[in-house]
MDAnalysis code that builds the backbone (N, CA, C; Angstrom):
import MDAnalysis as mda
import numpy as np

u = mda.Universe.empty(393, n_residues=131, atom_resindex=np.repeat(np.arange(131), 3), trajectory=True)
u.add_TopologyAttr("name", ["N", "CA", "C"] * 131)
u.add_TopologyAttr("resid", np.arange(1, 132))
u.add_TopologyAttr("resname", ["UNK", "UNK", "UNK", "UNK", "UNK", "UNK", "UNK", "UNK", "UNK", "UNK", "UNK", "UNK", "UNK", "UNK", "UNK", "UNK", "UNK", "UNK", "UNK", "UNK", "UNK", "UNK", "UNK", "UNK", "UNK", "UNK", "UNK", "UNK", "UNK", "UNK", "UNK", "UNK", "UNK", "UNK", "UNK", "UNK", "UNK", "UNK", "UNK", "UNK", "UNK", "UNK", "UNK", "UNK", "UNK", "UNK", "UNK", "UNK", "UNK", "UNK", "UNK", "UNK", "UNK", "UNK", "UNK", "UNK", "UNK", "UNK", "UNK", "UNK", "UNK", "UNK", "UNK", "UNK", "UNK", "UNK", "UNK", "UNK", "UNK", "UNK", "UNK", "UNK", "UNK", "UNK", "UNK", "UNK", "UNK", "UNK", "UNK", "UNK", "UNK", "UNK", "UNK", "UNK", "UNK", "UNK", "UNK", "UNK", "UNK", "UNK", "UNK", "UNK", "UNK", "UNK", "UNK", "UNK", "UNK", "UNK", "UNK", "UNK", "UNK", "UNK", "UNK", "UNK", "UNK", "UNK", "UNK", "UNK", "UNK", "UNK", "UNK", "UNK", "UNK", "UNK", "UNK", "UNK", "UNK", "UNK", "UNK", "UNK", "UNK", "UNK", "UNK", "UNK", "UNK", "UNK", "UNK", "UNK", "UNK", "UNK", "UNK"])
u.atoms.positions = np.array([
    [57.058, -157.320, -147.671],
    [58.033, -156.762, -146.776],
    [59.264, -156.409, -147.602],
    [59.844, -154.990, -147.445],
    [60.973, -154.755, -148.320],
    [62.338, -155.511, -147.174],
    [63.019, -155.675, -148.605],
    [64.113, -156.426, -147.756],
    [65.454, -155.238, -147.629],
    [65.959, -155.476, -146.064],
    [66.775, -154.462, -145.991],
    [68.132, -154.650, -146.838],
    [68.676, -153.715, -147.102],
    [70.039, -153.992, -147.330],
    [71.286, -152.942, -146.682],
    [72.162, -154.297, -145.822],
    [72.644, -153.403, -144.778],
    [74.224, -152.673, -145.667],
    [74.566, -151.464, -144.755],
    [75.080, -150.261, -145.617],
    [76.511, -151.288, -145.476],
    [77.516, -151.165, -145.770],
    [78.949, -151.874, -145.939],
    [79.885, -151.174, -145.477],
    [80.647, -150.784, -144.452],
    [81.457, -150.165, -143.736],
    [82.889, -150.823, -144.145],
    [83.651, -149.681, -144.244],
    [85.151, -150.365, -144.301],
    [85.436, -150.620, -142.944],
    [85.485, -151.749, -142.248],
    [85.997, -151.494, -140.882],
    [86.845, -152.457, -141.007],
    [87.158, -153.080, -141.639],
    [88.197, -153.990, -141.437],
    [88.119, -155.608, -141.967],
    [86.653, -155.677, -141.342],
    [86.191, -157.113, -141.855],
    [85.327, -156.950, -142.773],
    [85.772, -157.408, -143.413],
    [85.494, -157.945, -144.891],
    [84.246, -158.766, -144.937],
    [82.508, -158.470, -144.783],
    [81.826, -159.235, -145.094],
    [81.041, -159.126, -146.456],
    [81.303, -160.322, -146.819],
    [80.436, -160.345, -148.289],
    [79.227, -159.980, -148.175],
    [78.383, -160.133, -149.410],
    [77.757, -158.887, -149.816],
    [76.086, -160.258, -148.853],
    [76.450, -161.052, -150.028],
    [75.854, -162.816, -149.637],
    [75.658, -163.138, -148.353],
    [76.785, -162.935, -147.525],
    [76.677, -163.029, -146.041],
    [75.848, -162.139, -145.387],
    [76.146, -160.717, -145.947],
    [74.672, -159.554, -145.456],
    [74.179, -160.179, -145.614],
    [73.492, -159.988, -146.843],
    [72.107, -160.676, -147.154],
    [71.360, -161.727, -146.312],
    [72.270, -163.243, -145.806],
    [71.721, -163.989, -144.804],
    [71.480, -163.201, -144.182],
    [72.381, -162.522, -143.114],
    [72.064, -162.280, -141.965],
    [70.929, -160.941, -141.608],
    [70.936, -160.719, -142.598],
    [69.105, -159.468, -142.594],
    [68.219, -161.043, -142.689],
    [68.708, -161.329, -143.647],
    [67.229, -162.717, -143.712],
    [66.932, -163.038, -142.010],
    [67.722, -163.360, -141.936],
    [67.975, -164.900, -140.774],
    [67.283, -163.516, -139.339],
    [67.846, -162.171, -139.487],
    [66.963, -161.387, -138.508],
    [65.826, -161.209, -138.619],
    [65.316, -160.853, -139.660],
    [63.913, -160.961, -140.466],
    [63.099, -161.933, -140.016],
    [63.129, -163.863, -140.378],
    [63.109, -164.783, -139.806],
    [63.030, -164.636, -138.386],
    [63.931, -164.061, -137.260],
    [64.203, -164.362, -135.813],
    [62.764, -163.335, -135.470],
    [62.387, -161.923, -136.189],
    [61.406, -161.406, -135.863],
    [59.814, -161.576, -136.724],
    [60.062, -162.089, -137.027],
    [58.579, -162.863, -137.766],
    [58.033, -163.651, -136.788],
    [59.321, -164.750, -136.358],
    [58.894, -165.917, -135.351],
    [58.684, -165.289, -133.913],
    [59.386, -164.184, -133.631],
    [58.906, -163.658, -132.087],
    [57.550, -163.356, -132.808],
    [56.904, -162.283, -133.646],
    [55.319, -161.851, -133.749],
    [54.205, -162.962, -133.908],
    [55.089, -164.120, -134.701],
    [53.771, -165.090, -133.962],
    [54.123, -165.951, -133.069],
    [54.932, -165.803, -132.287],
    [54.757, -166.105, -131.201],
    [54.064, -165.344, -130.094],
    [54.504, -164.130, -130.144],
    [53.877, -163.108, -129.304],
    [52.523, -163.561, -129.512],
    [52.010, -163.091, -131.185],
    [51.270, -162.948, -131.597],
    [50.057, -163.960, -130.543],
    [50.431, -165.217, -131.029],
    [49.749, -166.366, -130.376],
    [49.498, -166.188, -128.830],
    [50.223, -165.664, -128.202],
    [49.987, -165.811, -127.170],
    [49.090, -164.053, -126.458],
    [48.982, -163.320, -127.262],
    [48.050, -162.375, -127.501],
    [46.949, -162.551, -127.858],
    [46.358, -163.939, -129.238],
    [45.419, -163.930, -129.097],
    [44.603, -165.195, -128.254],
    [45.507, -165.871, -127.957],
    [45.183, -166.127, -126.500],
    [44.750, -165.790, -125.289],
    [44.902, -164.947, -124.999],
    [44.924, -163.747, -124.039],
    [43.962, -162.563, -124.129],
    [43.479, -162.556, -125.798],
    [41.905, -162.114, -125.851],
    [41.325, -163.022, -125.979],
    [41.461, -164.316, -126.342],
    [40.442, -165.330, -126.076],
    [40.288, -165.573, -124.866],
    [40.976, -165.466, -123.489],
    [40.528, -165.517, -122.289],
    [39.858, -164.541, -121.688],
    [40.157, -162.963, -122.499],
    [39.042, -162.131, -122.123],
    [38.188, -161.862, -122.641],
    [38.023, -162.944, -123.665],
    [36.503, -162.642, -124.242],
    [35.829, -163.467, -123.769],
    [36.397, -164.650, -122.700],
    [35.795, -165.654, -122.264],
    [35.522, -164.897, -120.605],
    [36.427, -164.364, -120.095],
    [36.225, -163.480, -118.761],
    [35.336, -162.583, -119.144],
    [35.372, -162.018, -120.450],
    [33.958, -160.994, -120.168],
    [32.710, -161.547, -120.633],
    [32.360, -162.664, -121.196],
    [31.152, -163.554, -121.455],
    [30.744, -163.942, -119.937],
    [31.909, -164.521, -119.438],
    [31.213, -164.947, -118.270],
    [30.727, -164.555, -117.297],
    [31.707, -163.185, -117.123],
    [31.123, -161.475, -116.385],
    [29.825, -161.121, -116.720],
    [29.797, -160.832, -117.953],
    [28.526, -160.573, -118.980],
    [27.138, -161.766, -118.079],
    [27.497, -163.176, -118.545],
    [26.730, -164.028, -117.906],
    [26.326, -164.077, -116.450],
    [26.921, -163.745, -116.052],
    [27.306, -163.916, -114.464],
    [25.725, -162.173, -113.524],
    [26.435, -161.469, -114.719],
    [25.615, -160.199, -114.224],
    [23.945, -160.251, -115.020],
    [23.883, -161.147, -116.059],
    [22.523, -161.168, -116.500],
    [21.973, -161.967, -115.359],
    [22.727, -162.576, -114.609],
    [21.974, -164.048, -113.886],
    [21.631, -163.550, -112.700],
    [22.374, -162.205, -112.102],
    [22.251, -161.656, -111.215],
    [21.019, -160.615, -111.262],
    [20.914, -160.219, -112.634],
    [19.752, -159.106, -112.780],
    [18.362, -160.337, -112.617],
    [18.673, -160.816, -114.023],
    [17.298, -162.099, -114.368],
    [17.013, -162.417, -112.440],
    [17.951, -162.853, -111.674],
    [17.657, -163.425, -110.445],
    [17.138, -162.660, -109.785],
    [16.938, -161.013, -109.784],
    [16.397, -160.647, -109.061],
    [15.068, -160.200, -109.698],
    [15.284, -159.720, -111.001],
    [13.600, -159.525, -111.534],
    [13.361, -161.024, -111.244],
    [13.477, -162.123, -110.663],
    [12.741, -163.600, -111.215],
    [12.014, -163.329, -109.877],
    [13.007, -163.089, -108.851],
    [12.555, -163.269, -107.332],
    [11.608, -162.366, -107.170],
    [11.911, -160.998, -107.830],
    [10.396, -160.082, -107.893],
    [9.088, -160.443, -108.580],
    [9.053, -161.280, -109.640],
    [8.341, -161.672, -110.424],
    [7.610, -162.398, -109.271],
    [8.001, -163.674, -108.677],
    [7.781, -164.760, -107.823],
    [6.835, -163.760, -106.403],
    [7.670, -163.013, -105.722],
    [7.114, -162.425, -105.044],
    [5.780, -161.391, -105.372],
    [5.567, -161.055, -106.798],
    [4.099, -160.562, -107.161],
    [3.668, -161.835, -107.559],
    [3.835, -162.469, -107.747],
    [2.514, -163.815, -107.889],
    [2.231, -164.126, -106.586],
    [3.104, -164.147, -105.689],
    [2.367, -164.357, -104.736],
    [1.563, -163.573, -104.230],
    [1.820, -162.620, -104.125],
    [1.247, -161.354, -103.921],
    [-0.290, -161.306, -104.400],
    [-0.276, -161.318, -105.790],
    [-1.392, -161.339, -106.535],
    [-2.220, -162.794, -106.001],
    [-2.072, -163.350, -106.233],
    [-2.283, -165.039, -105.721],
    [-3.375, -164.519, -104.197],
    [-2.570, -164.078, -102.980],
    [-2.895, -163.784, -102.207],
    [-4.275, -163.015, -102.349],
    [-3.899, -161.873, -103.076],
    [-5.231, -161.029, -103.240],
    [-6.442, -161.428, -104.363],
    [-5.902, -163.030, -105.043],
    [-7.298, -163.522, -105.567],
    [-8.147, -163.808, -104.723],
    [-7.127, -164.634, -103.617],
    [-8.067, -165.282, -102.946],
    [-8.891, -164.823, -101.731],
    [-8.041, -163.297, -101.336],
    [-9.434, -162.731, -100.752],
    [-10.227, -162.413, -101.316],
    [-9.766, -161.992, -102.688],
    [-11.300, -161.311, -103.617],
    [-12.106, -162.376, -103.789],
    [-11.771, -163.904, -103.627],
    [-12.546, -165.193, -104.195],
    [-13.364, -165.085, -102.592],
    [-12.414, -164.847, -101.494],
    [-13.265, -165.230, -100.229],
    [-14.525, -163.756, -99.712],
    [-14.046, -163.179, -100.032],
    [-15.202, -161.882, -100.157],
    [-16.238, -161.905, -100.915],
    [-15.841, -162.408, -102.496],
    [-17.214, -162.708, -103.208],
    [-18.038, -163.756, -102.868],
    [-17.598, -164.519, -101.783],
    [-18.478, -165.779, -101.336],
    [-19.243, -165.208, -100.187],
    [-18.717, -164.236, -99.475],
    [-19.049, -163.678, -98.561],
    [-20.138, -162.636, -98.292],
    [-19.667, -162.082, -99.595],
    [-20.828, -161.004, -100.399],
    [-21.847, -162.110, -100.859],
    [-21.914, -162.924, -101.145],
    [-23.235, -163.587, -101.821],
    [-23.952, -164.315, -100.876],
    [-22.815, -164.504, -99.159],
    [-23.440, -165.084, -98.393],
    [-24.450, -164.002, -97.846],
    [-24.044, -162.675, -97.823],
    [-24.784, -162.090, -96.958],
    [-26.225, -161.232, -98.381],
    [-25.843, -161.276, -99.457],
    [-27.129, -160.746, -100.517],
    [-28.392, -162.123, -99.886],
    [-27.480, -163.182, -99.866],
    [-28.568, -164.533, -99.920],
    [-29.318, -164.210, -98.579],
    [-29.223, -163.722, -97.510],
    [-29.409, -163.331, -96.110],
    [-30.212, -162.214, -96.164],
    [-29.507, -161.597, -97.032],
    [-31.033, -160.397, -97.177],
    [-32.341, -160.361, -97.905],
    [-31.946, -161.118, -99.203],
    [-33.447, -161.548, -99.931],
    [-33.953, -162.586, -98.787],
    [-33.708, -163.271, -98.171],
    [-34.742, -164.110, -97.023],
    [-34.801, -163.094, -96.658],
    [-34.692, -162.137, -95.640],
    [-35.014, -161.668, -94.580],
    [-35.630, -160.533, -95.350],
    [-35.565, -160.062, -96.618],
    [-36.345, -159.812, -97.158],
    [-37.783, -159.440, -97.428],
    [-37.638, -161.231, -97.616],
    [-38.892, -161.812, -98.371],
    [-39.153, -161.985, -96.778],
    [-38.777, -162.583, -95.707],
    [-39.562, -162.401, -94.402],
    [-40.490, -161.100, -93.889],
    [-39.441, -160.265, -94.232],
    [-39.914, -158.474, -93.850],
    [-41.668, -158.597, -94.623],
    [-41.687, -158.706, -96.063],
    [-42.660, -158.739, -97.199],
    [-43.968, -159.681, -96.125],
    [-42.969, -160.876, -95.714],
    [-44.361, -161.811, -95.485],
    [-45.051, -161.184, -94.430],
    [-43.901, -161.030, -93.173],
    [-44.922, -160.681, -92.322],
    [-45.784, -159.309, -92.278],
    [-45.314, -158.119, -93.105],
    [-46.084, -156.944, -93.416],
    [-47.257, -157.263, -93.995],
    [-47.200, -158.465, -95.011],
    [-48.729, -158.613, -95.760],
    [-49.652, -159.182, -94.886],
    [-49.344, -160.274, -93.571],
    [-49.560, -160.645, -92.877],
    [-50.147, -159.484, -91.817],
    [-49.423, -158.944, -91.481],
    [-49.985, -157.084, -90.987],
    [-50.723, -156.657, -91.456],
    [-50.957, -156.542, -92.835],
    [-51.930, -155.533, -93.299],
    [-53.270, -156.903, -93.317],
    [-53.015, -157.689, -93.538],
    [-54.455, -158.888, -93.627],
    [-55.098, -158.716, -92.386],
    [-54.548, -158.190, -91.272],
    [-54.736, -158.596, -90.238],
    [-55.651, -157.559, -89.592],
    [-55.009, -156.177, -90.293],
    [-55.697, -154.513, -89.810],
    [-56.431, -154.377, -90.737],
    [-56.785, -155.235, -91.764],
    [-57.844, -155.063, -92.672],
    [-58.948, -156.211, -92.167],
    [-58.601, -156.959, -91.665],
    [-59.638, -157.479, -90.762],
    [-60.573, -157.154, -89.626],
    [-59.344, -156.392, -89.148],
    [-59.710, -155.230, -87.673],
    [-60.666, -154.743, -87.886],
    [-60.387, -153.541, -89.907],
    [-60.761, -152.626, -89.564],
    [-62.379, -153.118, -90.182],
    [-62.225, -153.773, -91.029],
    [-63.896, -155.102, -91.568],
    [-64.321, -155.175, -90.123],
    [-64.332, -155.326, -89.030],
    [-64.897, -155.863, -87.796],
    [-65.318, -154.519, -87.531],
    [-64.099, -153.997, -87.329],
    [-64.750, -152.458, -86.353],
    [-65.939, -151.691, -87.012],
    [-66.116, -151.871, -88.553],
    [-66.881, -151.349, -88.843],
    [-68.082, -151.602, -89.542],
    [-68.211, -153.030, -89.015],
    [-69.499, -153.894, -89.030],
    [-69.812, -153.643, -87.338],
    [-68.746, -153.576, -86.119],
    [-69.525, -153.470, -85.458],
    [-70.116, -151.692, -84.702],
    [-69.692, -151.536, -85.807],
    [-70.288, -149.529, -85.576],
    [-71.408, -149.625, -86.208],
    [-71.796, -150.454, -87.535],
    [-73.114, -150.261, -87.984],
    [-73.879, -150.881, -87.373],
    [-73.689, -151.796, -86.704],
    [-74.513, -152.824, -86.170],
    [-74.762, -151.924, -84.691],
])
């Protein structure tokens, strides 16, 4: 910092040269101590808004995160839901495949049963045409 040196006026009073000199010091001094004072209480004052905007900052992630969480939550259930019809349909589907191979294999029995039966007929009918 250059040091001032104040100009010397004839006005009447007589101040030494020494006495300037303090009194630039001693102003010098009076404004050093206001800038850190200011100073301090400036960076104070971004330390509370760096703490107001962290917590803003925080405050709005918690608000986003909270709602993707609640969406998240609401497709599991979602999904959840639609396992378990797909789990209750595939039981359902296998109840009714199992229902058709019997009835199936019933259809099979009694047709062979049919045909044993008109092949018997037709063994009779035509033993009793030759006869």
């Amino acid at each position: 910092m250059s040091l001032i040196q104040p100009q010397l006026h004839d006005t009447g009073n007589e101040v030494s040269e020494e006495e300037a000199v303090n009194t630039v010091h001693e102003v010098e001094a009076e404004i050093r101590e206001f800038v850190r004072r200011d100073g301090r209480h400036l960076r104070r004052s971004q330390d509370t808004t760096g703490e107001l905007f962290a917590n803003n900052v925080n405050s709005l992630v918690q608000r986003v995160a909270g709602t993707s969480l609640r969406e998240i939550d609401s497709l599991l259930r979602e999904l959840e839901s639609l396992r378990d019809t797909l789990r209750n349909e595939g039981e359902r589907v296998q109840r009714e495949l199992t229902n058709y191979a019997a009835l199936s294999q019933a259809a099979m029995n009694s047709i062979r049963v049919n045909a044993e039966s008109m092949s018997q007929w037709r063994t009779q009918a035509e033993q009793t045409r030759s006869h």
